[in-house]
Structures are given as structure tokens and as C-alpha cells.
C-alpha positions in Angstrom: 0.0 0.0 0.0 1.5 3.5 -1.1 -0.5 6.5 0.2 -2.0 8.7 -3.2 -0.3 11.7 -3.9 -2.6 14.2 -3.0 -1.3 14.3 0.6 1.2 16.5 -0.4 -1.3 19.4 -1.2 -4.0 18.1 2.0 -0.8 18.8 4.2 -0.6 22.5 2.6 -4.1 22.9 3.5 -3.9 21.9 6.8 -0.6 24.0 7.2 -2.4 27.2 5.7 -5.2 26.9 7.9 -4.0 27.1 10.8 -1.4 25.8 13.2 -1.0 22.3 12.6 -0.6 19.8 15.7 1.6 16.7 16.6 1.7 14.3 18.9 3.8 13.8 22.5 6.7 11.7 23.6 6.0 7.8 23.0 8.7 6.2 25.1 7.8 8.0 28.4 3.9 6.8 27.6 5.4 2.9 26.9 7.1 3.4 30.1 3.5 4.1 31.8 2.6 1.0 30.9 3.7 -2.0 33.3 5.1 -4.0 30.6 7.6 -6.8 31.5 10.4 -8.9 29.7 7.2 -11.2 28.3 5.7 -8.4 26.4 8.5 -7.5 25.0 9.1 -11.4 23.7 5.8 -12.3 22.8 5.8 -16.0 21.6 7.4 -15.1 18.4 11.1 -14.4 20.4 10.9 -16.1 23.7 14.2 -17.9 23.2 15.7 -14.7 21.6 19.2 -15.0 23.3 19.2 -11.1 23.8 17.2 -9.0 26.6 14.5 -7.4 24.9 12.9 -5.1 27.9 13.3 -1.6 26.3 13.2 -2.1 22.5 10.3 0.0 22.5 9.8 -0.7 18.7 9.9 -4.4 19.1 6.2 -3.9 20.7 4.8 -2.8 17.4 4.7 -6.9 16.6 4.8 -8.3 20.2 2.0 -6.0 21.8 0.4 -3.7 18.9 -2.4 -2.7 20.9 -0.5 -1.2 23.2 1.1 1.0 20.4 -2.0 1.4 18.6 -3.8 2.6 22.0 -1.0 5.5 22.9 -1.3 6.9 19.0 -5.1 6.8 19.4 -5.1 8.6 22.8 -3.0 11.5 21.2 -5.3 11.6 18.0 -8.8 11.9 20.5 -6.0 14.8 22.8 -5.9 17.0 19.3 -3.3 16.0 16.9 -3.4 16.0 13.5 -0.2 13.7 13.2 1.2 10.9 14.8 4.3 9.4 14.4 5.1 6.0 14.3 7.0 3.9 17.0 10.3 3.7 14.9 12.5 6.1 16.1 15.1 2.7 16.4 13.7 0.8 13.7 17.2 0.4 11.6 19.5 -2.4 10.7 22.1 -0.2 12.7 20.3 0.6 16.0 18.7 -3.3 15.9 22.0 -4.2 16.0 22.1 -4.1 19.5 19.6 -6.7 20.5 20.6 -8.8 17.2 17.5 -7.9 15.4 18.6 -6.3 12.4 16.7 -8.8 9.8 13.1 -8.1 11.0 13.7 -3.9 10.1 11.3 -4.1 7.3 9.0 -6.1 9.6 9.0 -3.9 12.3 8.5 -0.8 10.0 5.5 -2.7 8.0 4.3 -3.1 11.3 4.7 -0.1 13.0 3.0 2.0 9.6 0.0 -0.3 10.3 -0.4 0.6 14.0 -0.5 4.4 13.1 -2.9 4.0 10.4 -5.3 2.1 11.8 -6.1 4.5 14.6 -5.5 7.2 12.1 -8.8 5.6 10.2 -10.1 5.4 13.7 -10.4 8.5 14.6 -11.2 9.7 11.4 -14.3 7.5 11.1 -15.0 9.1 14.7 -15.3 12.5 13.1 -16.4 12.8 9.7 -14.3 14.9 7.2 -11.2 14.7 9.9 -7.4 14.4 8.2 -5.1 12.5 10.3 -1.8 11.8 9.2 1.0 9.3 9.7 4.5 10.6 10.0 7.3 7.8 9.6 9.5 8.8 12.2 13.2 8.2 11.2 15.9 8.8 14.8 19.2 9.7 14.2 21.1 6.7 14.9 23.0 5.4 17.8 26.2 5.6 15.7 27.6 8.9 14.7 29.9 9.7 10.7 31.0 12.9 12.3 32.4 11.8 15.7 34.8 9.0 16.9 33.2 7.1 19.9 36.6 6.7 20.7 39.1 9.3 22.1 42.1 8.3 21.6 41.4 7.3 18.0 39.7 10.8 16.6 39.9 9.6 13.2 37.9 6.3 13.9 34.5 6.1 12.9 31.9 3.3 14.1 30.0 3.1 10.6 30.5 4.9 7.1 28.5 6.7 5.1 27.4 3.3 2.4 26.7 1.7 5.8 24.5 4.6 7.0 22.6 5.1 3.7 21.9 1.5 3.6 20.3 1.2 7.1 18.5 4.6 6.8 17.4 3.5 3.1 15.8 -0.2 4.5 13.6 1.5 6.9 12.3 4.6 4.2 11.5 1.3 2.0 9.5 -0.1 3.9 7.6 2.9 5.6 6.8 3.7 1.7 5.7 0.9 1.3 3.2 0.1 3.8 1.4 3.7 3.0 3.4 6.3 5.4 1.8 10.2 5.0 4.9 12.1 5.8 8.8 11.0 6.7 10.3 12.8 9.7 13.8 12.8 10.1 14.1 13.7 13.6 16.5 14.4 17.0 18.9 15.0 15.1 22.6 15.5 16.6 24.9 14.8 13.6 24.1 16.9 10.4 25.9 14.0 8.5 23.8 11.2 9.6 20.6 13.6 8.7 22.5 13.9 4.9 22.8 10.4 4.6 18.6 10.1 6.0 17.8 12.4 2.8 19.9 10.8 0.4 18.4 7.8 1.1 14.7 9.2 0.8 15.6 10.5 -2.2 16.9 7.5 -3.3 14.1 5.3 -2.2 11.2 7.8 -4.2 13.4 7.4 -7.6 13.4 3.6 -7.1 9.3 3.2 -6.1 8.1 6.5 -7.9 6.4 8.2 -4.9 7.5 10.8 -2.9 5.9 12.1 0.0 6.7 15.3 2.2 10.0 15.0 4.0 10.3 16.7 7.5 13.2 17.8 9.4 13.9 18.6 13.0 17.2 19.3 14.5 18.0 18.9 18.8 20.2 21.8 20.3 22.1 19.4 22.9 22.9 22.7 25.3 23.1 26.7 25.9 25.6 26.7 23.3 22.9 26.9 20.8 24.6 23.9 19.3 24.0 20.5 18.0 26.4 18.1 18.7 28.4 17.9 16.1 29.0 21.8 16.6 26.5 23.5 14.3 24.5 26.2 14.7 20.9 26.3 13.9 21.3 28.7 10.4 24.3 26.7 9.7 22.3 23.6 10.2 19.4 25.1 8.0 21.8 26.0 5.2 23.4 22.3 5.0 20.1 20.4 4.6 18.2 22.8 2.5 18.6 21.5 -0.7 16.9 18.4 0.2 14.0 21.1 0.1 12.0 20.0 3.3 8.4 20.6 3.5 9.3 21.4 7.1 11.8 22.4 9.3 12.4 22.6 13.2 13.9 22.2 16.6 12.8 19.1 18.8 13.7 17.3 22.1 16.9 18.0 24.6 16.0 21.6 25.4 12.5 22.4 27.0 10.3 25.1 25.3 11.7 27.8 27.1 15.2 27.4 26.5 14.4 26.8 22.6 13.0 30.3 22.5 16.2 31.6 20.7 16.7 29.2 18.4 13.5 28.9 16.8 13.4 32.5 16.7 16.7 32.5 14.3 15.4 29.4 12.2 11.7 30.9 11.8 13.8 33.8 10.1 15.6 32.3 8.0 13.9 28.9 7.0 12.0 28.9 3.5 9.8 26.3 4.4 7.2 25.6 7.4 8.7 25.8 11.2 7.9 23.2 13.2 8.7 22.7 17.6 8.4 19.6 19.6 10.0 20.1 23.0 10.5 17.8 25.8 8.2 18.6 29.1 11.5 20.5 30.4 14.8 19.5 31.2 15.0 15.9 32.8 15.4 15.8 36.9 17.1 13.9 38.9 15.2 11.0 38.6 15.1 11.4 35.0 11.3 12.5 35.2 10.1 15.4 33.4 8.7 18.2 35.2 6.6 20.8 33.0 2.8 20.0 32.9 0.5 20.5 30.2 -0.4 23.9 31.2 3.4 25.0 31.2 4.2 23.6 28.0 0.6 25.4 26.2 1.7 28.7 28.0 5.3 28.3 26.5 4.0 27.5 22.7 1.5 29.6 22.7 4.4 32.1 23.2 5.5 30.7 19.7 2.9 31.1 18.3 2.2 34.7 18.9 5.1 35.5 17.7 4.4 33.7 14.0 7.0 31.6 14.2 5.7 28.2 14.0 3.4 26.0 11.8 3.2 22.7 13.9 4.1 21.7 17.4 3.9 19.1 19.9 5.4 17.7 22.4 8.7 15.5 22.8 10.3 13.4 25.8 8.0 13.7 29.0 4.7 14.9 27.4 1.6 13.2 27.3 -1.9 13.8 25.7 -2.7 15.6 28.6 0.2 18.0 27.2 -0.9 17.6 23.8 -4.5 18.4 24.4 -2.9 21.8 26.4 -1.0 22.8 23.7 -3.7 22.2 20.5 -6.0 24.8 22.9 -3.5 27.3 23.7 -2.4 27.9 20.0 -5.4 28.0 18.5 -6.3 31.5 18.6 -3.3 32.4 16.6 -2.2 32.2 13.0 0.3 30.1 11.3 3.4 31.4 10.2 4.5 32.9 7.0 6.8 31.5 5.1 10.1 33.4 4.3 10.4 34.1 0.1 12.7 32.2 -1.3 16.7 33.2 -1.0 18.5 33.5 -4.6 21.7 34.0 -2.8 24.5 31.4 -2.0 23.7 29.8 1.5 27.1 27.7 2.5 28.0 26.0 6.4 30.8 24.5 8.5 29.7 25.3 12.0 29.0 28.6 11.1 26.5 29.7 8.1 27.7 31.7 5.3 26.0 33.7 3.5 27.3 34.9 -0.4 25.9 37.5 -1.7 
């Protein structure tokens, strides 16, 4: 099943509207749940030789309605996009609990999920969009930085390896009828070039293309990602992949984003998207902002006109989510910037030619 190709121009409806809204954090809502090593296994990997507890995307075939449930909640909370449970779904980042050959299973798998409380909710209210957004994480495995110190020239993977693993996963999310493609959290710029190359690879090889979504983490106060970047610099090094949409989700909380997506709703020529965690982590590695803290700080946003879409990352719920649709929907969507003739380069600084 390959979604039709009018989803390209609903999403632009949607997006000239009004602000659009996506979903909250799905491993902080899996951990809610008091799953155990058995769920995990199913009957399909009970003498899997690896631990299993905590391969969150694993549950999309061992305990579906558990994943199906959490998407439906945030659908019924207000959003108008989910995203699936994938966000380790790759050959690379399977790697670790020896699952690599079931990636195109657990993608197949985790499309379906999504879509069927998609149709669910839509059936629920007659003439409601919802969309399914292939989520695509940014690797556990970095081309940019040597895991090892005293080696700064050793990398873990290369870029063939990378593209492979990335372009797996995009084939099968294609295939089983994905809406959008999300390249998300992401730390190394490189790994997010080798993402879009293998998108664009996998729509010349089917003959589909659907809209491609970006959204950068800024690891600390620097205004950073990790692989040193700034957020215009960032913007200028995957432009040409021209994104349907760009942003800033995960490691900061709203607040400390402010900046950040100030500068990127300036300069980005596409829509601005935010999905921040529920604050900063505490010491118990809970999450601390509720719902009403997270609307006040997006609504912020959106007064401003800076963003088309938001949601919620690490820490929020559909409590949050439901928050957040409320509080920005007084207020219109962003504008897009016209389109820049001029010569746009990066390193970890932008650079603009004119």
C-alpha cells in the first residue's frame, strides 16, 4: 500500500489553515505502561538469546495494541499527526539486541499501527485528516564523531553503511502507506544527509515521494548540535533536500528553545515546526513541566508567528498535547520566508554569499 499523492497538497491545506498539531513523547507513555520482559518477547522471540525489555519498537509486533492505543489517545488529545514507533527501527540501531533482519517487519508493522487509529479517529469525526508521520531517529552511531578518544579519526560506521540502514527503513515505511517521513532528534548533520539521500533514493526507485520533514536537537546553551553547528548553519546544509518542514525538537525544553527557533523561523523557507521535551530531565530522569506549562510556553510561539506545527517531545503526554492544541489556537500560522536567490554555504558557522 503506497498512500495517493494528493497528501502533499492536504498537508498544505492543513498547514495554511491554521497551526498544525503533533503528537507527544511515545517512550515516556510505553514506560507508563507496566510491561515486563514477556511483552517484549511475545511468543514469536521467547528464546531470543538477547534482553529485549526496552526495544520500545519491538512492541509494534509483540503487543500492537499497546502501540495502537498511545497513537489513538493523542489523536482523541488533538493532533493531527502521529508518528510512528520507529524512532530505532534500523539495521544499525537493531543491532544491539541482534534484530537487524526483522527492520522491514517492524517498520511494516509499525506503519499499520499508526494507520489504523489514524482511520479510527477519522471515522469518529467525519471529514477529519489524520496523518501518519514515519518517524526516522538519528542513529545510535555517529559519521561525524569517533566514539573513541584516543582514536579521533575512527568512525563506528560509514556513510554506504548509513545510507543502507536509513534507506531499508524509508522502504518499507513507503511501502506500507506512510503520509509524511520525519527525520528527527537530530545530533549529527551527516547522519541527517545520509537520511535524505536515502529518501531521495528510495522515491526514484518506487516512484512516490511524499513530504520530507526535518527537525534538528540543540544538545545545550551553546545553541549547538552536537556535532557543533548552529541552527542557520544547520538550516543551510540540509536545504537542498528542500523540506516541506523544518524545526527544533527534544533535549531543550520550550523555554530554553525560544532563541533558536526565533533564528530558524527567520531564515527557513519552508514551514517551522517545535516539539520540545516537558523541560529539562530531573534527577530522577522525570520530566517536570505539565500540560499547562508547555501550552503557556508554545503559545508564546505562536504569537510571535513563528511556527506551523508543534507538539510535544520526551515527557509529554496527551494531557500535554491536548494543552497545547487549545492554547495555539487563537493564533495564525506562520508565513513563510520568500525564497533566497543567494549562495547559502556552512561549516559550523552559516555563510552567507551575496
Amino acid at each position: 500500500m503506497i498512500r495517493p499523492a494528493h497528501t502533499t497538497q492536504e498537508l498544505e491545506q492543513l498547514f495554511s489553515q491554521r497551526i498544525a498539531v503533533l503528537d507527544g513523547a511515545m517512550g515516556s507513555m510505553i514506560q507508563s505502561y507496566p510491561l515486563t520482559e514477556a511483552d517484549f518477547r511475545g511468543t514469536r522471540f521467547q528464546a531470543h538469546p538477547k534482553d529485549l525489555k526496552g526495544n520500545n519498537d519491538l512492541l509494534c509486533l509483540t503487543r500492537p495494541d499497546i502501540i495502537e492505543e498511545i497513537h489513538a489517545r493523542y489523536f482523541a488529545a488533538g493532533a493531527d499527526m502521529v508518528e510512528t514507533n520507529t524512532f530505532s527501527s534500523t539495521s544499525i540501531a537493531q543491532a544491539d539486541y541482534e534484530l537487524g533482519s526483522i527492520v522491514t517487519e517492524l517498520n511494516e508493522a509499525a506503519v499499520q499501527c499508526a494507520r489504523r487509529a489514524a482511520v479510527a479517529a477519522e471515522a469518529a469525526t467525519p471529514g477529519r485528516r489524520c496523518f501518519v508521520a514515519g518517524a526516522i531517529g538519528p542513529l545510535n552511531r555517529t559519521l561525524s564523531m569517533s566514539p573513541d578518544v584516543n582514536r579521533p579519526d575512527y568512525r563506528a560506521v560509514n556513510w554506504d553503511e548509513v545510507v543502507a540502514s536509513y534507506a531499508e527503513q524509508v522502504r518499507a515505511m513507503l511501502r506500507a502507506g506512510v503520509d509524511v517521513l520525519l527525520v528527527e532528534t537530530i545530533f549529527d548533520t551527516l547522519n541527517a544527509k545520509a537520511a535524505l539521500f536515502a529518501i531521495d533514493s528510495c522515491f526514484e526507485e518506487l516512484g512516490v515521494r511524499v513530504p520530507v520533514m526535518v527537525s534538528v536537537t540543540i544538545t545545550d546553551a551553546s545553541g549547538r548540535t552536537l556535532s557543533g553547528q548552529t541552527i542557520t548553519a544547520f538550516y543551510h546544509s540540509i536545504r537542498h533536500a528542500r523540506p516541506f518542514s523544518v524545526g527544533i525538537n527534544c533535549a531543550l525544553g520550550a523555554k530554553d528553545m525560544r532563541p533558536y527557533l526565533q533564528e530558524l523561523s527567520a531564515v527557513a523557507e519552508c514551514h517551522v515546526t517545535c516539539y520540545p521535551n516537558a523541560g529539562l530531565p530531573n534527577a530522577f530522569g522525570g520530566y517536570d513541566e505539565t500540560p499547562a506549562d508547555m501550552a503557556r510556553a508554545l503559545s508564546d510561539f505562536a504569537r510571535q508567528g513563528w511556527v506551523n506545527m508543534v507538539g510535544g517531545c520526551c515527557g509529554s503526554t496527551p494531557a500535554h498535547i491536548a494543552a497545547i492544541a487549545t492554547a495555539v489556537r487563537p493564533f495564525a500560522h506562520r508565513v513563510l520566508q520568500p525564497p533566497s536567490h543567494l549562495l547559502r554555504l556552512s561549516g559550523l558557522e552559516p555563510l552567507l554569499v551575496p
